[in-house]
Each structure stands twice: as structure tokens, then as C-alpha cells.
PyMOL Python script that loads the backbone (N, CA, C, O; Angstrom):
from pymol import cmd

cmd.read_pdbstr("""\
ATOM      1  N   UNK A   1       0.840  -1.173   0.000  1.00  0.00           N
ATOM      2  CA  UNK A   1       0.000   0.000   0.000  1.00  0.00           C
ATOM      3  C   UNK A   1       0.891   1.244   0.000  1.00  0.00           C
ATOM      4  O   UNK A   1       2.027   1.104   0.454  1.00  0.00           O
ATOM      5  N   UNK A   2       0.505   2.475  -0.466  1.00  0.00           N
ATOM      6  CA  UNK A   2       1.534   3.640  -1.217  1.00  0.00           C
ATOM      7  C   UNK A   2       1.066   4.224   0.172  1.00  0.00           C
ATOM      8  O   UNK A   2      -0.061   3.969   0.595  1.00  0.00           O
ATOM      9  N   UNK A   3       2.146   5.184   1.026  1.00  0.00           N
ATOM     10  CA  UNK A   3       1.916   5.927   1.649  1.00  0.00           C
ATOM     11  C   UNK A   3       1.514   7.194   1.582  1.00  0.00           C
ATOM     12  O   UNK A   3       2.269   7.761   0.792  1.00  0.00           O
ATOM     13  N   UNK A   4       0.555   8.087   2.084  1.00  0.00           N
ATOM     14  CA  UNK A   4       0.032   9.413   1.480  1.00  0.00           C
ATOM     15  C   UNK A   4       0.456  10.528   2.167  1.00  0.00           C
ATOM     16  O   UNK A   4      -0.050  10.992   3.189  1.00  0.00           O
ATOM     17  N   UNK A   5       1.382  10.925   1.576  1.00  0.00           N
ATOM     18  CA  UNK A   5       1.561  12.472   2.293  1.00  0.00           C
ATOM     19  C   UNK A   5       0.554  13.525   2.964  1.00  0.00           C
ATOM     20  O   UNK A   5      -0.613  13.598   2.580  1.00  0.00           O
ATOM     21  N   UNK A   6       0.889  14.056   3.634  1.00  0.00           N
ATOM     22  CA  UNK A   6       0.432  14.973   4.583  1.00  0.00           C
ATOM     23  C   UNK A   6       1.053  16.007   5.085  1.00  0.00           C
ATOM     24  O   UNK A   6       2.190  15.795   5.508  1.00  0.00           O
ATOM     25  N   UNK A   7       0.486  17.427   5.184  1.00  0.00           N
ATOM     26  CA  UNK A   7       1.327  18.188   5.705  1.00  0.00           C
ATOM     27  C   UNK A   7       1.497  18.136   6.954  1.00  0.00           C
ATOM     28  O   UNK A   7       2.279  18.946   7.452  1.00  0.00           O
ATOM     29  N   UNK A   8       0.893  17.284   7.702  1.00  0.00           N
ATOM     30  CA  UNK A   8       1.082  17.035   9.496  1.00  0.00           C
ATOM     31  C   UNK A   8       1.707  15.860   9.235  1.00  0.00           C
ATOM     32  O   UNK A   8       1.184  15.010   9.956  1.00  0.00           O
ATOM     33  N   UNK A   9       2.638  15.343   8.509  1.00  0.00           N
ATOM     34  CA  UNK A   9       3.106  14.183   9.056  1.00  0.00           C
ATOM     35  C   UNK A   9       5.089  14.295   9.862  1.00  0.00           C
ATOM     36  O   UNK A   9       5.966  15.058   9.459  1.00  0.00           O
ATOM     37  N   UNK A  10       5.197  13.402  10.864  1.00  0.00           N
ATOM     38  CA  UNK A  10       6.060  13.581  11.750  1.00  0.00           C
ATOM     39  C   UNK A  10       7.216  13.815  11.195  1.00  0.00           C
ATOM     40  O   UNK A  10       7.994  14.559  11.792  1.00  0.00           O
ATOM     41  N   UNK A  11       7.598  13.226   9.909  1.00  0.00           N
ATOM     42  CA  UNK A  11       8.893  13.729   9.439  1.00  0.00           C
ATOM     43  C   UNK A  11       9.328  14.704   8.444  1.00  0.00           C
ATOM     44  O   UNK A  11      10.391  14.783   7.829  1.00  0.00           O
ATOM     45  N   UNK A  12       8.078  15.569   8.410  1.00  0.00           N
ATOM     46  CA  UNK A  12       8.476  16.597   8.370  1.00  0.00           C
ATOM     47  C   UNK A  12       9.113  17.705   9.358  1.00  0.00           C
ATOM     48  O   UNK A  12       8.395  17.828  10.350  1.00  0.00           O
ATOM     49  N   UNK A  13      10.442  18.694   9.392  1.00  0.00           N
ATOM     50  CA  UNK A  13      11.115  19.351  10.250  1.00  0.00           C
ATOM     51  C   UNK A  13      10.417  20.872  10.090  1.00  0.00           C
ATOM     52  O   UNK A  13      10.700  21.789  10.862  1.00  0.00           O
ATOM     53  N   UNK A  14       9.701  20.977   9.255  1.00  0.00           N
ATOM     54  CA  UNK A  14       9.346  22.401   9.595  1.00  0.00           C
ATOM     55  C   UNK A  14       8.070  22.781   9.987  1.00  0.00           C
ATOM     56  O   UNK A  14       7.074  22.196   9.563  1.00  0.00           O
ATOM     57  N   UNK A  15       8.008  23.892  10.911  1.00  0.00           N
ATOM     58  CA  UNK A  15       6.472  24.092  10.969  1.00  0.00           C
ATOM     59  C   UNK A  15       5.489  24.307   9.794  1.00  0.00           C
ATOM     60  O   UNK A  15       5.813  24.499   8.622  1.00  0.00           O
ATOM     61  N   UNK A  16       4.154  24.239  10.331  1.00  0.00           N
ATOM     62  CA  UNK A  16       3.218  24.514   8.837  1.00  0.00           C
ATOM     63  C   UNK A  16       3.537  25.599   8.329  1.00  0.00           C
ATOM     64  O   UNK A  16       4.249  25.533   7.327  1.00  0.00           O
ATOM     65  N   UNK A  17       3.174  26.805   8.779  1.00  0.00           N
ATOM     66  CA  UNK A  17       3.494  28.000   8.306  1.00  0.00           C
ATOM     67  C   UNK A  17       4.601  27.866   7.025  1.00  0.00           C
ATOM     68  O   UNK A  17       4.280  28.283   5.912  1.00  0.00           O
ATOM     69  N   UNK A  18       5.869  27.280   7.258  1.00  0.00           N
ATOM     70  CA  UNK A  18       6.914  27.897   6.724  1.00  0.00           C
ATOM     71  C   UNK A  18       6.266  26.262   5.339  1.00  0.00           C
ATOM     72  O   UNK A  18       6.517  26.549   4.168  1.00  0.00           O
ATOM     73  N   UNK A  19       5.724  25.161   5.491  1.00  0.00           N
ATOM     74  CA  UNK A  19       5.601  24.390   4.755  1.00  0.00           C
ATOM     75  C   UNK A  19       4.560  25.242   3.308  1.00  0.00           C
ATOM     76  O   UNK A  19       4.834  25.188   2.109  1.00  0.00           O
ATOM     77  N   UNK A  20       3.314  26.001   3.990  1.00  0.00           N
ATOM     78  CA  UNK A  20       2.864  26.655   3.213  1.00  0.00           C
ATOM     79  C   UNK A  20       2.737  27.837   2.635  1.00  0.00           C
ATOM     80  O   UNK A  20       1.735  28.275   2.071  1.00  0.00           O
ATOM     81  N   UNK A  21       4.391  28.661   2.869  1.00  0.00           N
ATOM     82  CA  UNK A  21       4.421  29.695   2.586  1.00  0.00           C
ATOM     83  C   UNK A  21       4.798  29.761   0.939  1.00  0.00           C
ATOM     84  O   UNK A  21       5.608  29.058   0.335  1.00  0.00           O
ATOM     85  N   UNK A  22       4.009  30.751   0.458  1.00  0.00           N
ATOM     86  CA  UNK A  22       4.536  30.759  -1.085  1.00  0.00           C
ATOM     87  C   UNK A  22       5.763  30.912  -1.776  1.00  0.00           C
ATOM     88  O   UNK A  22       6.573  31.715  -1.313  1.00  0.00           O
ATOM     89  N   UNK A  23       6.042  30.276  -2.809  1.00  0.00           N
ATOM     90  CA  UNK A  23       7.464  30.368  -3.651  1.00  0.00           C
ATOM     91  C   UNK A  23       7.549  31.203  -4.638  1.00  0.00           C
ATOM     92  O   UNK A  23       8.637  31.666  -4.979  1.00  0.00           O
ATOM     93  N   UNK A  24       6.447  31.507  -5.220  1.00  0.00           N
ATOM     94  CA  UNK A  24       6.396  32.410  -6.003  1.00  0.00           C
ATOM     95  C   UNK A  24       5.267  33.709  -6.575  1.00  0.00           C
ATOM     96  O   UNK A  24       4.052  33.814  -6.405  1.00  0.00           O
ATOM     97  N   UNK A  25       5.848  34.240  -7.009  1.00  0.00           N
ATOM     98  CA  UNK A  25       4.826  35.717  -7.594  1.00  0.00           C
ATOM     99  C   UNK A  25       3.618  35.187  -7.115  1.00  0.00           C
ATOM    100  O   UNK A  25       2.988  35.496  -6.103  1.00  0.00           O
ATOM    101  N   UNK A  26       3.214  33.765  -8.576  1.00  0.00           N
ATOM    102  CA  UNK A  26       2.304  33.946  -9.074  1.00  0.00           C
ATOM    103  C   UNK A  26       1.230  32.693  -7.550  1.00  0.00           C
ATOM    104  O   UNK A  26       0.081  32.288  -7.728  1.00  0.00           O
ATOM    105  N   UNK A  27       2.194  32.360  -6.102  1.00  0.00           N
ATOM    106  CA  UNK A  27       1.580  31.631  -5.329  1.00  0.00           C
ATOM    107  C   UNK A  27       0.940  32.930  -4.139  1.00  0.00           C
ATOM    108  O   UNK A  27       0.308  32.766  -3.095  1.00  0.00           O
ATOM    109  N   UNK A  28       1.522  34.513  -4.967  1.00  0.00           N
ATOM    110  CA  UNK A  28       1.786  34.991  -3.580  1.00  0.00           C
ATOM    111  C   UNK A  28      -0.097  35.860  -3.321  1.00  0.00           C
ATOM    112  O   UNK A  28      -0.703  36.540  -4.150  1.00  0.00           O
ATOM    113  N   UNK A  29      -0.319  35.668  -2.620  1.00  0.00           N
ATOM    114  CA  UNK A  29      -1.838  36.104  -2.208  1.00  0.00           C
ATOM    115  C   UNK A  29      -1.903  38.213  -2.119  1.00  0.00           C
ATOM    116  O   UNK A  29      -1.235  38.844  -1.300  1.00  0.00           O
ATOM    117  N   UNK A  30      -2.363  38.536  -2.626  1.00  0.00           N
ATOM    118  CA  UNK A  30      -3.083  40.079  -2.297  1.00  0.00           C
ATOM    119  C   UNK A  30      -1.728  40.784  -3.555  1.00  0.00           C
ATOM    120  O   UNK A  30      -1.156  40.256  -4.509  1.00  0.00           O
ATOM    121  N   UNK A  31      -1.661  41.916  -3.054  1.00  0.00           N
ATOM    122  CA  UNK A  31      -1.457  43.341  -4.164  1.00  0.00           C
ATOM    123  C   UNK A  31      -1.130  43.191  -5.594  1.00  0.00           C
ATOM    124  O   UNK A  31      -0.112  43.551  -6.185  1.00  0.00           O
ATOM    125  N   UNK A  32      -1.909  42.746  -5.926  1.00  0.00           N
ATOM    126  CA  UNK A  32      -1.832  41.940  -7.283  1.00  0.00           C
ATOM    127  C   UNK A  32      -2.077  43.120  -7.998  1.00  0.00           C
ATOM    128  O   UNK A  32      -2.136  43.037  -9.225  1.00  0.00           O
ATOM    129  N   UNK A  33      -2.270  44.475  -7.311  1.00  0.00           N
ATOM    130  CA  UNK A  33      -2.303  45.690  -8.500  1.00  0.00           C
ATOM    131  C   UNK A  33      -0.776  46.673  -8.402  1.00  0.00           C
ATOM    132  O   UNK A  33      -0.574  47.837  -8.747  1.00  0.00           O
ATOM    133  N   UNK A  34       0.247  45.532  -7.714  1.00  0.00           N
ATOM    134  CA  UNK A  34       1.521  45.920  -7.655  1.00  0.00           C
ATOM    135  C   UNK A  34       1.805  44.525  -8.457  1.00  0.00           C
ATOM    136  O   UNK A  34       1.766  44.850  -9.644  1.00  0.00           O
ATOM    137  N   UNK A  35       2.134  42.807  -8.349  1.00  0.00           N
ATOM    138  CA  UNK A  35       2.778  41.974  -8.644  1.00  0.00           C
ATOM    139  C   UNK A  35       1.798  41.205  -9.847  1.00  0.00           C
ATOM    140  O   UNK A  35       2.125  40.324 -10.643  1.00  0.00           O
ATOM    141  N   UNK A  36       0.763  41.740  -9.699  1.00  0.00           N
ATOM    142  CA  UNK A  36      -0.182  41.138 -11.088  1.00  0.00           C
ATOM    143  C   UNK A  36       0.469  40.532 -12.194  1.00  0.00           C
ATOM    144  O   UNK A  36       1.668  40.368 -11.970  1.00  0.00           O
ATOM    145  N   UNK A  37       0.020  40.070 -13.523  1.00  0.00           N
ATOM    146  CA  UNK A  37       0.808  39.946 -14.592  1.00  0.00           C
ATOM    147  C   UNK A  37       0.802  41.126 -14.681  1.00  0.00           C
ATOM    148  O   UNK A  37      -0.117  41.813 -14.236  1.00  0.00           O
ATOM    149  N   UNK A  38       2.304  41.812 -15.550  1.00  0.00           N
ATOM    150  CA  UNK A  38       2.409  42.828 -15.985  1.00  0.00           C
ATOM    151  C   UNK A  38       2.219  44.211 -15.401  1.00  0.00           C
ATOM    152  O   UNK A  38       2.089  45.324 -15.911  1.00  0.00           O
ATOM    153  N   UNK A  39       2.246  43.795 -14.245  1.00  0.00           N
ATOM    154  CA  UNK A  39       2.272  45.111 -13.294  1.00  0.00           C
ATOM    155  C   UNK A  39       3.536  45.644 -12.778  1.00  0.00           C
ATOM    156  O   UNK A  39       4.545  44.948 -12.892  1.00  0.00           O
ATOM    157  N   UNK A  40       3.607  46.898 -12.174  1.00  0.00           N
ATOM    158  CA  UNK A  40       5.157  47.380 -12.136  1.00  0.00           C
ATOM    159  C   UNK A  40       6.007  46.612 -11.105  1.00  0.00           C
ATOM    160  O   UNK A  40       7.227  46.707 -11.240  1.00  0.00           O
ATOM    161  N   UNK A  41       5.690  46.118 -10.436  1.00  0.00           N
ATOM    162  CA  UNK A  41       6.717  45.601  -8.848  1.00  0.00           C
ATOM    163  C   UNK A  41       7.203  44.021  -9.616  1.00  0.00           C
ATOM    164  O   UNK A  41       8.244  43.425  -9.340  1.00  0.00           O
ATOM    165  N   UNK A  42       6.260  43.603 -10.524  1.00  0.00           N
ATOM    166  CA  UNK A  42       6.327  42.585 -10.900  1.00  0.00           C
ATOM    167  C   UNK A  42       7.613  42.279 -11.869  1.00  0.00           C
ATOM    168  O   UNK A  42       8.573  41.526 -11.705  1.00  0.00           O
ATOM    169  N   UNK A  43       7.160  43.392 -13.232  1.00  0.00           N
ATOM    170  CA  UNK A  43       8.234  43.549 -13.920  1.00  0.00           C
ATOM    171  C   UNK A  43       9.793  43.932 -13.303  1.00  0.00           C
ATOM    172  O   UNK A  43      10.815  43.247 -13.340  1.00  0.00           O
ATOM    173  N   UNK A  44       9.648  44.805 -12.933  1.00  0.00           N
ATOM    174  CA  UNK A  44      10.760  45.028 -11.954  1.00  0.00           C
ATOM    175  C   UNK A  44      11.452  43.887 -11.488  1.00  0.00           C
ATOM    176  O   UNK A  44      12.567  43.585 -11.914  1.00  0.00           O
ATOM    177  N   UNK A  45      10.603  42.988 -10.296  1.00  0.00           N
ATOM    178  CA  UNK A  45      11.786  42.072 -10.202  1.00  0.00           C
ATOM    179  C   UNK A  45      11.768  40.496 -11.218  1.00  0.00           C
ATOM    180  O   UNK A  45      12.471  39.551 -10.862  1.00  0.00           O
ATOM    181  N   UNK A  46      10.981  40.417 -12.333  1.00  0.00           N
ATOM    182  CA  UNK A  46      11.148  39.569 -13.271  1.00  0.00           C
ATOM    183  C   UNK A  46      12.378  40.388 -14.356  1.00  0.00           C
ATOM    184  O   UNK A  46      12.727  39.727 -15.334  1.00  0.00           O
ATOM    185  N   UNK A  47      12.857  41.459 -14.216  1.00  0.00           N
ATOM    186  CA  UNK A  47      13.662  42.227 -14.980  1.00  0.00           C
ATOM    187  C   UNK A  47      14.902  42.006 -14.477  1.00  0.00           C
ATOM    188  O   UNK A  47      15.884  42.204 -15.192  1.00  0.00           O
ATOM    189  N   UNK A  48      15.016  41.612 -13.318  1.00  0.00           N
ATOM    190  CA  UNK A  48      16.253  41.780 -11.993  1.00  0.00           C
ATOM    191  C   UNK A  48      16.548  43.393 -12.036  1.00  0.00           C
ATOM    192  O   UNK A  48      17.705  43.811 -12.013  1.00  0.00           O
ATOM    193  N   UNK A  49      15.447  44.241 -12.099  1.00  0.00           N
ATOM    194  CA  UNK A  49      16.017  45.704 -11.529  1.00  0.00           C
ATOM    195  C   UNK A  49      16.124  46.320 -10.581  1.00  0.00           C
ATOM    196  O   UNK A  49      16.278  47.541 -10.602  1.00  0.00           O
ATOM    197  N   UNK A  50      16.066  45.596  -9.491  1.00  0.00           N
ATOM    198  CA  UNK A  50      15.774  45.854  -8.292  1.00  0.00           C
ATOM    199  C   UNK A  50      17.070  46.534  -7.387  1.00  0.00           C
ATOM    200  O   UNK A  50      18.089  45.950  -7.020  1.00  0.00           O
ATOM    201  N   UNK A  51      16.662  48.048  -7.140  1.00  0.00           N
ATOM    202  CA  UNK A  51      18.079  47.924  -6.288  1.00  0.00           C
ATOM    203  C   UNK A  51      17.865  48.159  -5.003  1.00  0.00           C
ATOM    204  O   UNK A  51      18.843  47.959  -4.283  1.00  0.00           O
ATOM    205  N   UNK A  52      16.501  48.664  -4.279  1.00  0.00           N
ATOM    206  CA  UNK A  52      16.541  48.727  -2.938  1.00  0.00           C
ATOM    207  C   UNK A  52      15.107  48.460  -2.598  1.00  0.00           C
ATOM    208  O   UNK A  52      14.274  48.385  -3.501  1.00  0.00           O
ATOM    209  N   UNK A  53      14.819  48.332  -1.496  1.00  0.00           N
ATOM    210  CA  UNK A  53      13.066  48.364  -0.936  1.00  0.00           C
ATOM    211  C   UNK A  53      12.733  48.092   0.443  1.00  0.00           C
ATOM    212  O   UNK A  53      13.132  47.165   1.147  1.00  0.00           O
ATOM    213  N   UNK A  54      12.004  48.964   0.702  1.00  0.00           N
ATOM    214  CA  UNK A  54      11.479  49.300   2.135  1.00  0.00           C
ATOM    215  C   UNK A  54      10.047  48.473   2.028  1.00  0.00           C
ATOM    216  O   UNK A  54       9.157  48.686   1.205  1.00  0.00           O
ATOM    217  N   UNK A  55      10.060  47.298   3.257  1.00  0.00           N
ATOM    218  CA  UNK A  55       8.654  46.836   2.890  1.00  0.00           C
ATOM    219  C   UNK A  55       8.282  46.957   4.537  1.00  0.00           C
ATOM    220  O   UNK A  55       8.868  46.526   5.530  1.00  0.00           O
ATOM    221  N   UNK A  56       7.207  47.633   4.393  1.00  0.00           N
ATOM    222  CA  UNK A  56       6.180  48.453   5.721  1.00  0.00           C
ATOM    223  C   UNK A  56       4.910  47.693   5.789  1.00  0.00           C
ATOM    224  O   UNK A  56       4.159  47.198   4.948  1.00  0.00           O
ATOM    225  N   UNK A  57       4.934  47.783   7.261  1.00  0.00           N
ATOM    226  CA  UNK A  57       3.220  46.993   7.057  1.00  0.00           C
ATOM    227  C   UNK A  57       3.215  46.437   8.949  1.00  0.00           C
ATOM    228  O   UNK A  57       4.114  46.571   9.779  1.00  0.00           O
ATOM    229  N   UNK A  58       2.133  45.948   9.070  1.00  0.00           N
ATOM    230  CA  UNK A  58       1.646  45.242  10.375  1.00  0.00           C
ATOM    231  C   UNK A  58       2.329  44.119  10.280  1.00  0.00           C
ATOM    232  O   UNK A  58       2.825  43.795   9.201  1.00  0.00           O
ATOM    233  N   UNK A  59       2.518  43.024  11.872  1.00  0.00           N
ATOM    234  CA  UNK A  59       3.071  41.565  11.767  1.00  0.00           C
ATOM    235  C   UNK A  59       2.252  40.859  10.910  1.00  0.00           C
ATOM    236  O   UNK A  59       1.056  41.137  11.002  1.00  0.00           O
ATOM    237  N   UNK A  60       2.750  39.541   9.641  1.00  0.00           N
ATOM    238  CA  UNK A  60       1.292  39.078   8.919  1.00  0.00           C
ATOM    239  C   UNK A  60       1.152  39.201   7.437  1.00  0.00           C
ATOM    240  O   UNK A  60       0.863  38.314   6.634  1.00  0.00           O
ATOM    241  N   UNK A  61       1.380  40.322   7.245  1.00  0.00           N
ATOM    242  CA  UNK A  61       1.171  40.467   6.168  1.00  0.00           C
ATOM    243  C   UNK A  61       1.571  40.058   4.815  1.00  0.00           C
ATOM    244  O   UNK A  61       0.943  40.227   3.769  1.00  0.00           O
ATOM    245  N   UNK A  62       3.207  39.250   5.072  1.00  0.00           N
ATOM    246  CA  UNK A  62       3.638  39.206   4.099  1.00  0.00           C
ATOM    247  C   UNK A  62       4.830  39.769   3.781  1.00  0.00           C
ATOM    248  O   UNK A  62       5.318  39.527   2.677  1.00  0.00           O
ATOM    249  N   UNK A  63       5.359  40.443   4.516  1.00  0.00           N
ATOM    250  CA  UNK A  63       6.453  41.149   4.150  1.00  0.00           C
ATOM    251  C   UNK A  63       7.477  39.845   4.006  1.00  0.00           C
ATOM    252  O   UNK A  63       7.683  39.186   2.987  1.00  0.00           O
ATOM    253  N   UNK A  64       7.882  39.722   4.929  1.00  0.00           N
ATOM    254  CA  UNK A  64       8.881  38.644   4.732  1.00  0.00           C
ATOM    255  C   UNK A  64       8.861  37.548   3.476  1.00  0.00           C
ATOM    256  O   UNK A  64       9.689  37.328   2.592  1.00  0.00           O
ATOM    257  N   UNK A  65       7.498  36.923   3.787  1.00  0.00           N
ATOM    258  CA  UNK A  65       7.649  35.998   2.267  1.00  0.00           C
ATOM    259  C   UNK A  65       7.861  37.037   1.107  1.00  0.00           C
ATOM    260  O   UNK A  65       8.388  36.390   0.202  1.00  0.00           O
ATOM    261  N   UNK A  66       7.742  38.011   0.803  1.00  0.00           N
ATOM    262  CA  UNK A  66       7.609  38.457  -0.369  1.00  0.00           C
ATOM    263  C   UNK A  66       8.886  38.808  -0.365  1.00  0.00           C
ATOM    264  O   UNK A  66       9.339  39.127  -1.464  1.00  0.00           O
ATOM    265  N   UNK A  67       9.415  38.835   0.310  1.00  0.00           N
ATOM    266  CA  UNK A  67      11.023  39.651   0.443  1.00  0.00           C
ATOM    267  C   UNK A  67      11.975  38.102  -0.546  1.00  0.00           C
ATOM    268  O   UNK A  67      12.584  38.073  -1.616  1.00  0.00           O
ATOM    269  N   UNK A  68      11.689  37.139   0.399  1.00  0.00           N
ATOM    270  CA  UNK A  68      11.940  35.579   0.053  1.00  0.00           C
ATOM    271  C   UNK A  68      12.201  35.731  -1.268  1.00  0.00           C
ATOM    272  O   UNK A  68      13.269  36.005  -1.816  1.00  0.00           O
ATOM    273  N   UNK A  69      10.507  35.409  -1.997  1.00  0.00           N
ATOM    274  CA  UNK A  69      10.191  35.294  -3.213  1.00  0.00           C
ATOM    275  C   UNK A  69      11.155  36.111  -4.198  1.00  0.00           C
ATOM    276  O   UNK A  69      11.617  35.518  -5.173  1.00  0.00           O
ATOM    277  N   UNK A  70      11.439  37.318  -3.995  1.00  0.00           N
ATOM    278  CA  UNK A  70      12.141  38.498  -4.378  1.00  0.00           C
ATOM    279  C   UNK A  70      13.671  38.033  -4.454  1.00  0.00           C
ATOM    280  O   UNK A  70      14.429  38.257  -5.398  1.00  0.00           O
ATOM    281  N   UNK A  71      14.003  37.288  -3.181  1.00  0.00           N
ATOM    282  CA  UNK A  71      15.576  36.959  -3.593  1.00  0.00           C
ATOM    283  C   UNK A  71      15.664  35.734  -4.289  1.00  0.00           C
ATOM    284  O   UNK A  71      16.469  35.613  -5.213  1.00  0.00           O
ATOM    285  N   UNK A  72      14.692  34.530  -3.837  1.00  0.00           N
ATOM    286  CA  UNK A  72      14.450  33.438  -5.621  1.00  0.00           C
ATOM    287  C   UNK A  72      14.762  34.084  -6.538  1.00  0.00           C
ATOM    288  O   UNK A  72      15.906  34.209  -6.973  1.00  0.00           O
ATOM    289  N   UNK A  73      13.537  34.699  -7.050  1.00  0.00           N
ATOM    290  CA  UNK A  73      13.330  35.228  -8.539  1.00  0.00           C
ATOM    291  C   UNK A  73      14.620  35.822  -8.699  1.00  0.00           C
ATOM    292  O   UNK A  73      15.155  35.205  -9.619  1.00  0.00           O
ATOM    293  N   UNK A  74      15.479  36.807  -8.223  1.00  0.00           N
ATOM    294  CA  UNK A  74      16.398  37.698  -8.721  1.00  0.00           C
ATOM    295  C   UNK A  74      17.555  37.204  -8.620  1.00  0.00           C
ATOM    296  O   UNK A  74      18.535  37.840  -9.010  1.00  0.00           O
TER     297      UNK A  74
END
""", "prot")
cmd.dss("prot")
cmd.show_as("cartoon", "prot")
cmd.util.cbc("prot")
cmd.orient("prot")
């Protein structure tokens, strides 16, 4: 019998959170009228033009994964 993965299963080492955090643009949830297709934040770092960025906001939101995603892609 095939064993079925799970995101609660014991051998996995990381918490959920970090299991379901997004990898990319197009996994990443909300300002999609900044990272949309073809929108400016988007192009930008699908361009690698990126040379600095201040990301502001409440605990939650996203900053961090998107920061992530940002050093993948580039």
C-alpha cells in the first residue's frame, strides 16, 4: 500500500506556516495591483532591476515571504 503524504506528518522538520508559505509571484496572495501579470513591482523584479526596498506593514502580512520570493526570482 503507497503511503500518502500529509502536511502534518512527523517527518516533516518544519512548521506549517513555513511548509505553506509561497514560492512564487504567481503563489503569492493580495497586491496583485503591484505583482499582477504585468504590473510594475512585478516587472521590476522579473527584470532583476531591483536595487533597494522598504517593505512596511503590520506583523502578517507578508512582508517577509515576499522579500523571500524576491531573492528566488532575482
Amino acid at each position: 500500500m503507497k503511503e500518502q503524504l500529509s502536511l502534518f506528518g512527523n517527518d516533516i522538520k518544519q512548521p506549517l506556516a513555513a511548509r505553506l508559505r509561497p514560492e512564487t509571484l504567481d503563489d503569492f496572495y493580495g497586491q496583485k495591483h503591484l505583482i499582477g501579470k504585468g504590473r510594475v513591482l512585478r516587472r521590476i523584479i522579473e527584470s532583476d532591476r531591483i536595487s533597494s526596498m522598504i517593505f512596511w506593514g503590520p506583523p502578517g502580512v507578508g512582508k517577509t515571504t515576499l522579500a523571500g520570493i524576491i531573492a528566488k526570482t532575482t
